[in-house]
C-alpha positions in Angstrom: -99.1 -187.0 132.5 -100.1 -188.4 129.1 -98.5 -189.2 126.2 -98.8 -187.6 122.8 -99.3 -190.2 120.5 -99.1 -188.3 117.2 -99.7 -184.9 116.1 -101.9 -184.0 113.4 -101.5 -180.7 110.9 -104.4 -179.8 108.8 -103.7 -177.7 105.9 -106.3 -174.8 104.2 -107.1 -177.5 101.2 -108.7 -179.6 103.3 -105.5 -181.9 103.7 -103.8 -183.4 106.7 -100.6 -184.9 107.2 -99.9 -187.0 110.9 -96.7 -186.7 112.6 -95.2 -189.9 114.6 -92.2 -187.7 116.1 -92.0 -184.0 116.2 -93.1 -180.9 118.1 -95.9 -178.1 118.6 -94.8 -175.1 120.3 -98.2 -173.1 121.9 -97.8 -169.0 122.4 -100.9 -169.0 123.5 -101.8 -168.6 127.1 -101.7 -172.2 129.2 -104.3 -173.0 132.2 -102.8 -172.3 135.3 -102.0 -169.0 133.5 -98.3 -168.7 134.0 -96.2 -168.1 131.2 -97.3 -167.9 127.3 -95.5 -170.7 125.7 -96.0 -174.4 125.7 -94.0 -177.5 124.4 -96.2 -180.3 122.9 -93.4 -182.9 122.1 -94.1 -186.3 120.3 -91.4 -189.0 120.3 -88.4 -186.8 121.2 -85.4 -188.1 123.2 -82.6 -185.8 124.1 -80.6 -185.8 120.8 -83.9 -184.9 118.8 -84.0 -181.9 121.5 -80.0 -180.7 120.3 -81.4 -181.5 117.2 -84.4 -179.2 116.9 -82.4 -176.3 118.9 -79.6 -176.5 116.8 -82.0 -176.3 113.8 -84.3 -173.4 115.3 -81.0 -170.9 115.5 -79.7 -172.5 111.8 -82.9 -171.3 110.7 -83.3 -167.6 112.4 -79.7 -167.1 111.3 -80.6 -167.8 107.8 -83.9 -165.7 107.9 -81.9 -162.6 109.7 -83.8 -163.1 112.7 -81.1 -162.9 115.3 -79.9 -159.8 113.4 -83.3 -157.9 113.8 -83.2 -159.3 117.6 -80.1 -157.2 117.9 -81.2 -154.1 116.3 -84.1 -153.7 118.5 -82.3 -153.8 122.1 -79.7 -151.0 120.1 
């Protein structure tokens, strides 16, 4: 397995900003074809982990994400 070094995000002005510690979620499909979502993670140990879940449902709950979640399995 390698390691992921940095992760690099280019913007639409042509601009780029590297990341030392963070993480890339892929939806897309992945090669052996099973599943649809994989976890890129640079730098992360398990308390960046609770970190970034804790953050993830802060965030959908502020948005009204988990809300809209609900309505559609009413």
């Amino acid at each position: 397995m390698k390691d992921i070094k940095n992760i690099t995000v280019n913007y639409d002005n042509n601009e780029s900003k590297t990341i030392t510690k963070g993480l890339v979620i892929d939806f897309g499909k992945l090669d052996n074809d099973e599943g649809d979502v994989c976890f890129n993670m640079c730098n992360i140990k398990g308390k960046d982990l609770h970190l970034i879940v804790t953050a993830v449902v802060a965030l959908s709950q502020e948005l009204g994400m988990l809300d809209e979640e609900e309505r559609e399995v009413d």
